[in-house]
TORPAKE-153643 format. One record per residue: x, y negated, z negated of N, C-alpha, C in turn. Coordinates in steps of 0.02 Angstrom, whole numbers, plus 32768, in hexadecimal, padded with zeros to 4 digits. Each point is the difference from the previous one (the first is absolute). Layout:
N
XYZXYZXYZ ...
***
This chain:
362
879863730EC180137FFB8047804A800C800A 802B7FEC7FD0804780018010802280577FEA 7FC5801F7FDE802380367FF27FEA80378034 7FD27FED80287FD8802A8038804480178034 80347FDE801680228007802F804B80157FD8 7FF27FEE7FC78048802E7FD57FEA80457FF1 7FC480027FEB7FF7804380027FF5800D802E 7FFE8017803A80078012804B8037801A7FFC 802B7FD57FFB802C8001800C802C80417FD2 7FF07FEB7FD78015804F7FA77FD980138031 7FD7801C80017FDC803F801A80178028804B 80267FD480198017801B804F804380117FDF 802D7FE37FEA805180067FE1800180547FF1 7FC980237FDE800F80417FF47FEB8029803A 7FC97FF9802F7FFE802D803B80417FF28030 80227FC18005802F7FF580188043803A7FE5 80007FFA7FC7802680297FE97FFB80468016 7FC8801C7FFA7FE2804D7FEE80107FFF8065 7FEF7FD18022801B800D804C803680258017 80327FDA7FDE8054800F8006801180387FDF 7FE380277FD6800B80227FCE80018051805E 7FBD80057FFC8003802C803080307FF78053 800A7FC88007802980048036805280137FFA 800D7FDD7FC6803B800A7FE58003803E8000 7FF480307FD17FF180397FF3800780358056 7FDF7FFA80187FF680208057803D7FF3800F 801B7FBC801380357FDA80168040803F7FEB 800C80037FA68023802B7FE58002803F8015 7FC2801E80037FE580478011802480098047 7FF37FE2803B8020800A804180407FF97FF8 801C7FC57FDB804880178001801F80387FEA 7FE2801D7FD2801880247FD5800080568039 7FC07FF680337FE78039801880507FF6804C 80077FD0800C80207FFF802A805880147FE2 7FF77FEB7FC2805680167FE3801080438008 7FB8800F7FF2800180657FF3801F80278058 7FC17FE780097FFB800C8055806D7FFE801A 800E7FBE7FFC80367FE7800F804480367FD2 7FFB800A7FD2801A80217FD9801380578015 7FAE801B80167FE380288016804A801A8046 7FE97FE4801F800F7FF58052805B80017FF0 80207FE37FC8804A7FF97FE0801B802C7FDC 7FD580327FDE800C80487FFA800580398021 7FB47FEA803F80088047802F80457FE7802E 80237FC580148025800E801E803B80187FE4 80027FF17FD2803880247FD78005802F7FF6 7FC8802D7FFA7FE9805E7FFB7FF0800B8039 80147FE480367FE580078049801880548016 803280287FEE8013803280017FDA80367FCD 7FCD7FEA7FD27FE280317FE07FCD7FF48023 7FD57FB280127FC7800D8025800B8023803E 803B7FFE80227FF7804480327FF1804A7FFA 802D80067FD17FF3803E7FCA7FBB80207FEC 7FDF7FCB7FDB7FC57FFD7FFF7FBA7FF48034 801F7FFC80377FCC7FF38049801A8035800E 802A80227FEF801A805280307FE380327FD4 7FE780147FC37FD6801A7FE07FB380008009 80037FAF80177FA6800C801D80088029802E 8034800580467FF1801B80368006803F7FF1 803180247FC57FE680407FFA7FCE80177FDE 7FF47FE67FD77FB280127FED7FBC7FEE8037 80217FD6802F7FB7800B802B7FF580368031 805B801880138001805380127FE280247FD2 800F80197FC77FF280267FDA7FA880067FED 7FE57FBC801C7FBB7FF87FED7FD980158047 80227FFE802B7FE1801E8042800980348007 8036803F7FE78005803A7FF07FC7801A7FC5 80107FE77FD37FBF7FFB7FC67FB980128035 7FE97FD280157FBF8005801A7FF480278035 80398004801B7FFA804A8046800180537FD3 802C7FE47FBF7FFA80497FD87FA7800E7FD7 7FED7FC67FF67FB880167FD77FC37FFA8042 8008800380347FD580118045800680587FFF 803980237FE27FF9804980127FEF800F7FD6 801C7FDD7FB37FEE803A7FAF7FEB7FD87FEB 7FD880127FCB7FDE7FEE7FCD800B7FE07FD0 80287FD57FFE80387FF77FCD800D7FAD7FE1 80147FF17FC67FEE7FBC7FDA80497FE3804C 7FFD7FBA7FCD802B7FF3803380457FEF7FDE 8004800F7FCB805680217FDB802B804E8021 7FB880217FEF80198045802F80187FFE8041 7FC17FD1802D801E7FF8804180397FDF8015 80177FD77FD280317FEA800D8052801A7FEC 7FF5802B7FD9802D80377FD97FFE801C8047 7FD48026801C800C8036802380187FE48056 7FEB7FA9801C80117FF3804980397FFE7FE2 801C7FCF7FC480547FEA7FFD8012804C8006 7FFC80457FD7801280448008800E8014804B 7FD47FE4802B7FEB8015805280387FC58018 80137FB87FF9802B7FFB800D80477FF57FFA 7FFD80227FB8804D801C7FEC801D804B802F 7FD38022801280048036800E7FF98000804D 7FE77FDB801880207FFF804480447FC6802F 80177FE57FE1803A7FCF7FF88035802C7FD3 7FEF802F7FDD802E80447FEE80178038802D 7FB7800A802B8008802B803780377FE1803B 7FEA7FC8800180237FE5804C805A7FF57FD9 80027FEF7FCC804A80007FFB801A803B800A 7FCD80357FD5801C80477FEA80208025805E 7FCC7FFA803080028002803480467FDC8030 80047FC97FEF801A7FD28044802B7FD37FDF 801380047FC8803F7FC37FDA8042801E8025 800680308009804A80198010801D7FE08051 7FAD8002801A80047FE78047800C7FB57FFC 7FDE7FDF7FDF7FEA7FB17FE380347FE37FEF 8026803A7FD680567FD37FDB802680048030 7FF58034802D803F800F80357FFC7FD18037 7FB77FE7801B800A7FD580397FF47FC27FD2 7FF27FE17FDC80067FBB7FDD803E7FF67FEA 803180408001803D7FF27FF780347FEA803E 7FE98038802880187FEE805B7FEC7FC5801A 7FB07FE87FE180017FC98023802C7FC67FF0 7FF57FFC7FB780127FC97FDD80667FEE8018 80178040800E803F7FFF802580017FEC8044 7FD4801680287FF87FED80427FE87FD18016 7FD77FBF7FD07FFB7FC68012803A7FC57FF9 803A800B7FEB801E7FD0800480288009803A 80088032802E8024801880347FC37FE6803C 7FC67FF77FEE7FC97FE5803180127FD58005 80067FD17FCE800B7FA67FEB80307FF6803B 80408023800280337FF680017FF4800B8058 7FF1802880077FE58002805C7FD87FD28005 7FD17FEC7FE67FE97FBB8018801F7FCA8002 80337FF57FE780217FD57FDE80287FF28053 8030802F80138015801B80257FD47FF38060 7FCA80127FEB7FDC800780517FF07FBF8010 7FE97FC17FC87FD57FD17FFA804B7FC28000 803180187FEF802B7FD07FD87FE67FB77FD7 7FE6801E7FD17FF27FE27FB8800580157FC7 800F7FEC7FD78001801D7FBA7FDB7FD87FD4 7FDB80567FE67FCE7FE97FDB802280117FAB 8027802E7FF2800880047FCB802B7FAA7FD2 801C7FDE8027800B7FC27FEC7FF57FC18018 800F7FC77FFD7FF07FCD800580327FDB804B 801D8018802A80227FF080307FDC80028044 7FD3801C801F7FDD7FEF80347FBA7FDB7FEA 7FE47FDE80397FBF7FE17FDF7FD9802C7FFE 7FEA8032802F7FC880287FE9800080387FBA 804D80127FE0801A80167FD97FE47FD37FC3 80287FAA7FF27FD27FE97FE17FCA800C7FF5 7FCC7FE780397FD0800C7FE47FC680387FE3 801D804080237FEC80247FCA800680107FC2 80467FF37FFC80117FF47FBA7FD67FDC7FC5 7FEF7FCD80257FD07FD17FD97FCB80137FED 7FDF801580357FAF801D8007801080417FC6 8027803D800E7FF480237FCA805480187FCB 800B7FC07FF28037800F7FDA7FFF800B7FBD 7FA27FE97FE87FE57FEB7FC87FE8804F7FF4 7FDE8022802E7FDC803B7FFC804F80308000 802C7FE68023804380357FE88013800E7FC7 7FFB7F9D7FEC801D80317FBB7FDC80167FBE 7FCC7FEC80167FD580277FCB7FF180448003 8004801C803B801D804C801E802F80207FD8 80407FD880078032800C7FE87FFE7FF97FB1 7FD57FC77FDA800280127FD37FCF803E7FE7 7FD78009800D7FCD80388000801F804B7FFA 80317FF980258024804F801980287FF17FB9 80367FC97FF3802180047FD67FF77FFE7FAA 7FB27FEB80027FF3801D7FB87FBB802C8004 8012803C80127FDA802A80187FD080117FB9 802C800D7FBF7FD780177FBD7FE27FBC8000 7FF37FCF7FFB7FDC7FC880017FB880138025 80137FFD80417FC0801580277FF0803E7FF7 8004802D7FE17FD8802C7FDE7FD880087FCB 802E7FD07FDD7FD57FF17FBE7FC37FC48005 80067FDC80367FC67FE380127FC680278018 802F802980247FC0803980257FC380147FCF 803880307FC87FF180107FC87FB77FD57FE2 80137FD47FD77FEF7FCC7FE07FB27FFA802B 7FF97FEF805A7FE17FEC801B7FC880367FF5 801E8036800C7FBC803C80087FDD80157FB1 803D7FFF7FC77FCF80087FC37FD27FB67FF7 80057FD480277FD47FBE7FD37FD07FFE8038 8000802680417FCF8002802E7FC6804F7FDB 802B80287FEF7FDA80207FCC7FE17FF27FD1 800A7FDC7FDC7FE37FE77FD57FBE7FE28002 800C7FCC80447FC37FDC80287FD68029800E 800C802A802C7FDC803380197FC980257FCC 802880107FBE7FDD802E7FD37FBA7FCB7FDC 80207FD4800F7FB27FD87FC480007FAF8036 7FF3800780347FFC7FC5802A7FBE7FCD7FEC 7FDD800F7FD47FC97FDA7FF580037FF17FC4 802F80107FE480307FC87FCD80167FD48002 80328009803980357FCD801C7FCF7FBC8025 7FC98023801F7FCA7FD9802D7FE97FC27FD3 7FD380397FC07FD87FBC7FC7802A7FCA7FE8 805280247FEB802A7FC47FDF801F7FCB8047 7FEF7FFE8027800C7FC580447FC87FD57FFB 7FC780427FEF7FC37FBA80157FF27FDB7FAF 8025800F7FD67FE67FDD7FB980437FD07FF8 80397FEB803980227FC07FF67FE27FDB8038 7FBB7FF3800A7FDC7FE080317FB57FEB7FBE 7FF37FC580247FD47FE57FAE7FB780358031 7FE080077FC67FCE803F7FFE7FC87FF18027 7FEC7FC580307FCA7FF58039802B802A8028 802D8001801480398018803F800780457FF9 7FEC80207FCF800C803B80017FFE8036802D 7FB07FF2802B7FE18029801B80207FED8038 801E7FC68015801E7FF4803D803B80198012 802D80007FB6803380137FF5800E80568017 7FD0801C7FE87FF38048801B7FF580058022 7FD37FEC80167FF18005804D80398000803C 80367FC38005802C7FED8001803C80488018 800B80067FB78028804E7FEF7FEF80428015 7FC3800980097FD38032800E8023800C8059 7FEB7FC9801E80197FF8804D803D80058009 802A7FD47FD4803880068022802180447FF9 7FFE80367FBF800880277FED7FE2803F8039 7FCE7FE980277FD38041802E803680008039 80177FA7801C80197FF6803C804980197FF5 80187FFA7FBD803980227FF980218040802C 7FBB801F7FCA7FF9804080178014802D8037 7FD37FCD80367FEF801E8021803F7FE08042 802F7FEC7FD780207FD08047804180387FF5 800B80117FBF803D80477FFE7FE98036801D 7FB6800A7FF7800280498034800C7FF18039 7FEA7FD78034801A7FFA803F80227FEF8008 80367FE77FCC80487FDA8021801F804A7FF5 7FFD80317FD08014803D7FE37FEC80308057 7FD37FEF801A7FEE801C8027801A7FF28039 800C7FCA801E802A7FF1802A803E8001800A 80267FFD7FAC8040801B7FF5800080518017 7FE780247FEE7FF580398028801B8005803A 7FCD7FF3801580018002805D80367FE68028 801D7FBC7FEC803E7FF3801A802280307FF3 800980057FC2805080347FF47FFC804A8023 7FC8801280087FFD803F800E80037FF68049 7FE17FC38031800F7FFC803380577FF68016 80047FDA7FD1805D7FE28015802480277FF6 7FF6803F7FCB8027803680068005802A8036 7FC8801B801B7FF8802B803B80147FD6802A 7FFE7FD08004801D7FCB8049803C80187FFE 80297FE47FCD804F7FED7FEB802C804A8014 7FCA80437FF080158030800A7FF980218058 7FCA7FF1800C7FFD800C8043802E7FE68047 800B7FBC7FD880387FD98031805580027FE1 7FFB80107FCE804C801C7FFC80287FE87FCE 7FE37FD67FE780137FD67FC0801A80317FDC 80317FDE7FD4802680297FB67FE27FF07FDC 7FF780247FB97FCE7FEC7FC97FBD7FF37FFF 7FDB802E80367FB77FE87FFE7FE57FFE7FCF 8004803B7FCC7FD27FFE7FBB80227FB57FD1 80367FF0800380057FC57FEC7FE37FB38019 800A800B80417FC67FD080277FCB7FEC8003 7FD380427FE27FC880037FF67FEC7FEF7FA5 802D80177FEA7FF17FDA7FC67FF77FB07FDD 804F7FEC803A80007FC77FE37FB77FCE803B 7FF1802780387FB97FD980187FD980097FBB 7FF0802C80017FC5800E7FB280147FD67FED 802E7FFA7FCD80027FCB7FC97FF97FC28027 80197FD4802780087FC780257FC17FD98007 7FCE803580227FC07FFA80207FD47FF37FB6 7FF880097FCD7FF67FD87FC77FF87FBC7FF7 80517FE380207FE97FA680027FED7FF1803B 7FAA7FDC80007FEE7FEC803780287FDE8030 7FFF7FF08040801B7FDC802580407FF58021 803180137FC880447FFA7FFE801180517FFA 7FD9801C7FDC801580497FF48028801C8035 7FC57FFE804080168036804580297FEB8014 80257FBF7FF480367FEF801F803780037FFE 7FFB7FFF7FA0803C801A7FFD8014805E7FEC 7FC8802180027FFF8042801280128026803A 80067FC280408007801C803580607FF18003 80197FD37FE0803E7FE78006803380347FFA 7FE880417FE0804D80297FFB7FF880408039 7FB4801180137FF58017804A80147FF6801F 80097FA98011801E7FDE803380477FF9800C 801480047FBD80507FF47FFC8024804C8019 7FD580397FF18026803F800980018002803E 7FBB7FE180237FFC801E8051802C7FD2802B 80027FC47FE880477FEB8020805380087FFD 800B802C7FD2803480138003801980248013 7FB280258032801C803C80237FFC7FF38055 7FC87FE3800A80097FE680477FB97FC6800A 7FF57FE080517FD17FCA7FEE7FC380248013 7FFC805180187FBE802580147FE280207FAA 802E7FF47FD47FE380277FCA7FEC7FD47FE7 7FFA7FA8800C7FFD7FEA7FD17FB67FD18025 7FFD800E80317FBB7FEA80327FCA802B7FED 8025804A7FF47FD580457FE87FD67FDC7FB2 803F7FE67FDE7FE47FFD7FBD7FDF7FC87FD1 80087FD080497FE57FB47FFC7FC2801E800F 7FDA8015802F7FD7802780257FCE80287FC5 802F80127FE37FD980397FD47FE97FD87FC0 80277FCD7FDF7FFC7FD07FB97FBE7FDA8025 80027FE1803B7FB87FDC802E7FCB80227FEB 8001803A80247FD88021800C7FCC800F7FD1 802C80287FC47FEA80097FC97FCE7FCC7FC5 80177FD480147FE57F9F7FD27FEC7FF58028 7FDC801380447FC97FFF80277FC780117FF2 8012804080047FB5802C7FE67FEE7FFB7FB8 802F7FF57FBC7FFA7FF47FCB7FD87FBA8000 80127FC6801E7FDA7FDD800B7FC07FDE801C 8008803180237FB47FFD80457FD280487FF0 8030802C7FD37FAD80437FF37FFC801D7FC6 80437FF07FDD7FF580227FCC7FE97FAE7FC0 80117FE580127FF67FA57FCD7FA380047FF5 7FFD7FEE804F7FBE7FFF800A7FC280407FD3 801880177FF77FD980447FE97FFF7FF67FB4 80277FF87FE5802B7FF97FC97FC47FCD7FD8 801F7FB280287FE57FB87FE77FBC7FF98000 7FD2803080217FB97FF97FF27FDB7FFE7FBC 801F80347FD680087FF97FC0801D7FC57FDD 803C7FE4801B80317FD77FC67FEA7FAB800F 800F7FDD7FC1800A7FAD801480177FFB8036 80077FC88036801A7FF9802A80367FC07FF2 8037800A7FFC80257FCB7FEB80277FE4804A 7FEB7FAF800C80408015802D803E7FED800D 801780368037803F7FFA8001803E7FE27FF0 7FEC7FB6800C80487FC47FFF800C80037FBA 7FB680047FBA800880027FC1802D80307FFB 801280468008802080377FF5803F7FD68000 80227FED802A80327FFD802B80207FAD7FDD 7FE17FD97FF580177FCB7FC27FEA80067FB2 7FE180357FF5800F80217FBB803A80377FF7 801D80098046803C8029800080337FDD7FF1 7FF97FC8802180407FD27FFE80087FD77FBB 7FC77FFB7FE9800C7FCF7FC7800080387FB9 7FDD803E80018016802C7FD7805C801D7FFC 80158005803F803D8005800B80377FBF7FEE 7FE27FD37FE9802B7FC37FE380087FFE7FC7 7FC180167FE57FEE7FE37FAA802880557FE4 7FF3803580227FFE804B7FD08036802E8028 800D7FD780448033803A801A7FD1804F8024 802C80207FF77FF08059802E7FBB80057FD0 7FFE800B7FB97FB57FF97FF67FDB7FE68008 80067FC180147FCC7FCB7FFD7FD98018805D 8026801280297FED801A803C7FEE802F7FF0 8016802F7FEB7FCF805B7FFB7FCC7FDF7FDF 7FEC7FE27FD57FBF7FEC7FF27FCB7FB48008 80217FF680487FD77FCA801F7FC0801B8015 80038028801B7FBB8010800F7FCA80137FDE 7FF9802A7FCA7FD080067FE07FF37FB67FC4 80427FDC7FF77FF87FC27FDD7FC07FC38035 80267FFE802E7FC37FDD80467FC080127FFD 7FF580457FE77FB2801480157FEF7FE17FD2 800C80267FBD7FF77FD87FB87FE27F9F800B 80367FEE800A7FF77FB17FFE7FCE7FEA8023 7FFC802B80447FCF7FFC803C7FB77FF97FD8 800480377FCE7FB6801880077FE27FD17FB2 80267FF77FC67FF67FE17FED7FF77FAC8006 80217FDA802D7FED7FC6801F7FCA8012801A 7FDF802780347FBB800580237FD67FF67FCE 800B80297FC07FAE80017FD080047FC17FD8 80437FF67FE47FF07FE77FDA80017F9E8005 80237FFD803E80097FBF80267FDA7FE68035 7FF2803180367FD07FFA803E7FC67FFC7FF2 800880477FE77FB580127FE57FD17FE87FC6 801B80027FCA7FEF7FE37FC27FEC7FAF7FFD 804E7FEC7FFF80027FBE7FFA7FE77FBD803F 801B802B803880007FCC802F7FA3801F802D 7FE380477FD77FBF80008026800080268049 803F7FFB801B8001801C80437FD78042800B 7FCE8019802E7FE4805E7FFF801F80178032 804680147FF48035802980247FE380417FFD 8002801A803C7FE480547FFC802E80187FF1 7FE4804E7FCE8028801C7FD5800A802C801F 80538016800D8017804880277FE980327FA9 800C804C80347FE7801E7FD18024801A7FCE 80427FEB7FF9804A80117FE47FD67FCA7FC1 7FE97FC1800B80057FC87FBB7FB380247FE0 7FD4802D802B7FC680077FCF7FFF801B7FC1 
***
């Protein structure tokens, strides 16, 4: 009788044990998963300038992969060749347009780039404020708002071989992507434990389509502004239209903020000449991000994710804190990205939600 409840007792002492054994163990395991994680997150910010680097290579390889697939719709062709031959198609026409129009391009990006500080300076003048320093309040505060985007301008211009060699760098490792992308694809989904796999792809698959498809129409809409703002700029009298029109093109790239500040050196020229040229050219910058927005968007977005707006526009701002002038040229296609991967793999996946699928994520 007296040994009935000691041995009980021996006999529970080791499942007791063998209990702790596995919790402990888990207990360890999460910490250990969270050090990584934590660790993780303490590197990329430290390489925060290569992961830009490296997010600017996806975006050219997802050009280069939408050229790719518009090139094997006409020929017959693997998809190494096709991609040999769109990058060929668009080396060779970005050859043409320099070969054509650089002489014009250097000459008014040179006039302009002279003739905006003589704008400044008439505004400066008509408005009595100054914006180039810190002595009037509205001067302040522009200053503030973009004194950060100045000088990263300024540094940009001033280590010019720098930003080339990023350029550089950016387009051979977007090449690279491009050439064997279902390489790069399998090794993402095999640092995900192997139930997740299929999700994981899945995942990549989308965000990679919505990519896609958000550069041709932003590519496409860059278009249309510039080619509109040029003929404007020229029709109403502006100096440097082909420069005007360029820097819309490029501008109109970053969602939201782009047209705005594309329209800023339009504006500055037409006020330095009188207040009818500059009603003309307020008129015309409107006009233009009218119809871009009300006929040509619309046409466009039927195809693409629909992201909206306000996201663009505080992924501008907070890309522009952490990365500077790059971190804005590539807010937007970073947003879609984040966009579309939270939908599958957070909304959708995890949290169950049946969000209808635009046809950009199919």
């Amino acid at each position: 009788m007296t040994e009935g409840p000691l041995s009980d007792e021996a006999g529970k002492a080791p499942a007791n044990r063998t209990d702790k054994g596995p919790n402990r163990d888990s207990f360890l395991q999460r910490v250990l998963v969270v050090a990584v994680i934590a660790s993780l997150f303490f590197l990329a910010w430290h390489l925060r300038h290569t992961v830009i680097i490296a997010f600017g290579a996806v975006v050219v390889a997802a050009l280069l992969l939408a050229a790719t697939d518009a090139t094997r719709r006409f020929l017959p062709l693997g998809h190494r060749w096709s991609l040999a031959v769109a990058t060929g198609v668009i080396i060779l026409v970005i050859g043409a347009i320099l070969w054509v129009g650089w002489p014009d391009i250097r000459s008014q990006s040179s006039g302009l780039l002279q003739q905006l500080p003589q704008a400044v300076n008439t505004l400066e003048q008509r408005l009595g404020i100054q914006i180039a320093g810190s002595g009037g309040r509205l001067g302040g505060t522009l200053e503030g708002v973009f004194g950060r985007i100045l000088r990263d301008l300024a540094t940009l211009v001033q280590t010019a071989a720098a930003a080339v060699t990023g350029f550089v760098l950016v387009t051979i490792a977007g090449l690279y992507l491009a050439a064997e992308p279902g390489v790069y694809r399998t090794g993402l989904t095999l640092l995900v434990p192997p139930a997740q796999h299929d999700r994981a792809g899945k995942a990549l698959d989308r965000t990679g389509r919505a990519l896609k498809l958000w550069l041709i129409g932003q590519l496409i809409s860059m278009l249309f502004v510039g080619v509109l703002v040029g003929l404007g700029a020229w029709a109403i009298g502006l100096p440097s239209p082909l420069a005007l029109a360029l820097f819309a093109f490029l501008t109109e790239f970053v969602p939201m903020i782009g047209p705005f500040v594309g329209a800023v050196p339009g504006l500055l020229l037409a006020l330095s000449q009188d207040w009818g040229t500059l009603v003309w050219a307020a008129g015309l910058y409107l006009a233009v991000q009218q119809i871009e927005s009300n006929l040509i968007s619309p046409l466009i977005q039927r195809e693409m994710v629909k992201v909206p707006p306000a996201l663009f526009l505080l992924s501008a701002v907070a890309m522009g804190a952490l990365f500077g002038v790059p971190g804005i040229i590539l807010a937007g296609p970073l947003t879609v990205t984040v966009f579309v991967l939270v939908r599958t793999l957070y909304v959708e996946e995890a949290l169950g939600e049946p969000l209808g699928q635009e046809k950009g994520n199919r």
